[in-house]
C-alpha positions in Angstrom: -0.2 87.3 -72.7 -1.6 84.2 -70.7 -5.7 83.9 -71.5 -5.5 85.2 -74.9 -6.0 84.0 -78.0 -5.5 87.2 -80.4 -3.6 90.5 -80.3 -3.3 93.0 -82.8 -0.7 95.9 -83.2 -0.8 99.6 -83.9 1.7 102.3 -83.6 0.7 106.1 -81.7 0.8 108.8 -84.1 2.1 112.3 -83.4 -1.8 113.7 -84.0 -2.5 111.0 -81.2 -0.2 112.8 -78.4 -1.0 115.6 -76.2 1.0 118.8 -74.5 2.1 115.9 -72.0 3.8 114.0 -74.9 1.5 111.0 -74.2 -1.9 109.8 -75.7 -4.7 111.9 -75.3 -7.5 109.6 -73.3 -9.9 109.6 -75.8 -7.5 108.1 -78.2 -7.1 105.0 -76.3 -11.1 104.3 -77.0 -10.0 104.2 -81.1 -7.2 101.9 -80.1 -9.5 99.3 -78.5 -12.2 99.6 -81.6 -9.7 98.7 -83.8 -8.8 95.8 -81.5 -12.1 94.5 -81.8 -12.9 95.4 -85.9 -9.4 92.9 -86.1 -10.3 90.5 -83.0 -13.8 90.0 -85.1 -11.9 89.8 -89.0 -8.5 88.0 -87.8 -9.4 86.4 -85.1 -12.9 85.2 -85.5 -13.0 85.4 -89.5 -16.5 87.0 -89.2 -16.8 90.2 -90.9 -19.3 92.1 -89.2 -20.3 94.2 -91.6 -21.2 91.1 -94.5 -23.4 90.2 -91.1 -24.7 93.3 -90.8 -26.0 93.8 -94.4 -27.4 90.5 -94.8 -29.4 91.3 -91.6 -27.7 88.6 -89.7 -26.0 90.4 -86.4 -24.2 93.9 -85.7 -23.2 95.0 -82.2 -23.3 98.2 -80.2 -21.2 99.0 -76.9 -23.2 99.4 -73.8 -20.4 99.8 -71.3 -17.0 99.9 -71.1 -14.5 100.4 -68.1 -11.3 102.0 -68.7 -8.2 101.4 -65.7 -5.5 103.3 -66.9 -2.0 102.0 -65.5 1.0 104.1 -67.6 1.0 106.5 -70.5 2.0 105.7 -74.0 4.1 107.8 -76.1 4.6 108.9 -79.5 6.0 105.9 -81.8 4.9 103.3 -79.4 4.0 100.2 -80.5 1.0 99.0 -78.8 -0.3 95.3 -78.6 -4.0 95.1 -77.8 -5.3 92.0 -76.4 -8.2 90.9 -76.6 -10.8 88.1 -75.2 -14.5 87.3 -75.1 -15.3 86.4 -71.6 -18.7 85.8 -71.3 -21.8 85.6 -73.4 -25.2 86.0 -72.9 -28.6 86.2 -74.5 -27.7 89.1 -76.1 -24.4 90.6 -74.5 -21.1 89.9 -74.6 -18.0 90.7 -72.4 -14.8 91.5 -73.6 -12.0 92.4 -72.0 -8.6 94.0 -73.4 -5.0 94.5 -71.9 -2.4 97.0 -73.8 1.0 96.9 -73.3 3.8 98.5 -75.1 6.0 96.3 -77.7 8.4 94.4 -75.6 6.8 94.7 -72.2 4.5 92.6 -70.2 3.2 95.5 -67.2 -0.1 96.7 -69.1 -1.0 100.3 -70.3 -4.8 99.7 -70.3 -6.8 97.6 -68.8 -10.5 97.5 -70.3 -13.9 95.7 -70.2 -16.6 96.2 -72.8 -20.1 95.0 -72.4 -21.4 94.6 -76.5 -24.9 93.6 -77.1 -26.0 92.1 -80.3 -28.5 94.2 -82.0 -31.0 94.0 -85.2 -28.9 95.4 -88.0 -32.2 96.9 -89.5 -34.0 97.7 -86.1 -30.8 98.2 -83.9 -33.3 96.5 -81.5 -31.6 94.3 -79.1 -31.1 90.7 -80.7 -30.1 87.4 -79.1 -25.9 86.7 -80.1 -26.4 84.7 -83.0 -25.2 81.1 -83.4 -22.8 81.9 -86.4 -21.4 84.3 -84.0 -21.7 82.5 -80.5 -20.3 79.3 -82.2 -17.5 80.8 -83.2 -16.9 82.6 -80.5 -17.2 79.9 -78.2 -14.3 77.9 -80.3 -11.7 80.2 -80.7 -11.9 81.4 -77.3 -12.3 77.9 -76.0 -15.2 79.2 -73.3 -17.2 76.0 -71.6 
């Protein structure tokens, strides 16, 4: 997927699937928390929660847009991309595209505002430079 740096894979469980035989909507929202918890240990190599108990940085969501394209199924494989797009004082954009294991055309299209909060406070918190460093390299942003 052209513009992405990390994807990371899950399969759809029958407790996942609906009388339709496809994924219930909500489900989709664990799908692209996972992506991000393995975007953030893979990806990045932060672990968020170290961050978090050392008082350092945690993040909450504050927006997301789902556009759903096509249904997945039971057994699936599902890649979720991932990217940061954009970060500011103390938000971050991230976008995500799922497809289906062997296909480009995308399942899920997403975009999730995160803002970096006080792990202690949850009080609003500007993106840390551990975090906006390394953010910044791996997703070669300017």
């Amino acid at each position: 997927m052209e513009g992405f740096h990390f994807k990371t894979d899950i399969r759809v469980r029958y407790a996942e699937i609906d009388v339709q035989n496809v994924v219930f909507n909500s489900h989709y929202m664990t799908y692209l928390d996972i992506g991000i918890s393995d975007y953030y240990r893979q990806g990045l190599k932060l672990d968020p929660r170290e961050l978090s108990r050392q008082g350092i940085f945690d993040f909450v969501l504050a927006k997301c847009t789902l556009d759903f394209k096509q249904s997945a199924k039971l057994d699936d494989i599902l890649h979720i991309w991932c990217r940061t797009v954009s970060i500011g004082r103390s938000s971050m954009t991230t976008e995500f595209v799922m497809t289906r294991a062997g296909e480009t055309d995308p399942i899920l299209l997403a975009e999730f505002v995160y803002v970096s909060i006080n792990p202690s406070t949850k009080k609003s918190l500007p993106v840390p430079d551990v975090v906006r460093n390394r953010i910044e390299e791996f997703e070669q942003l300017a």
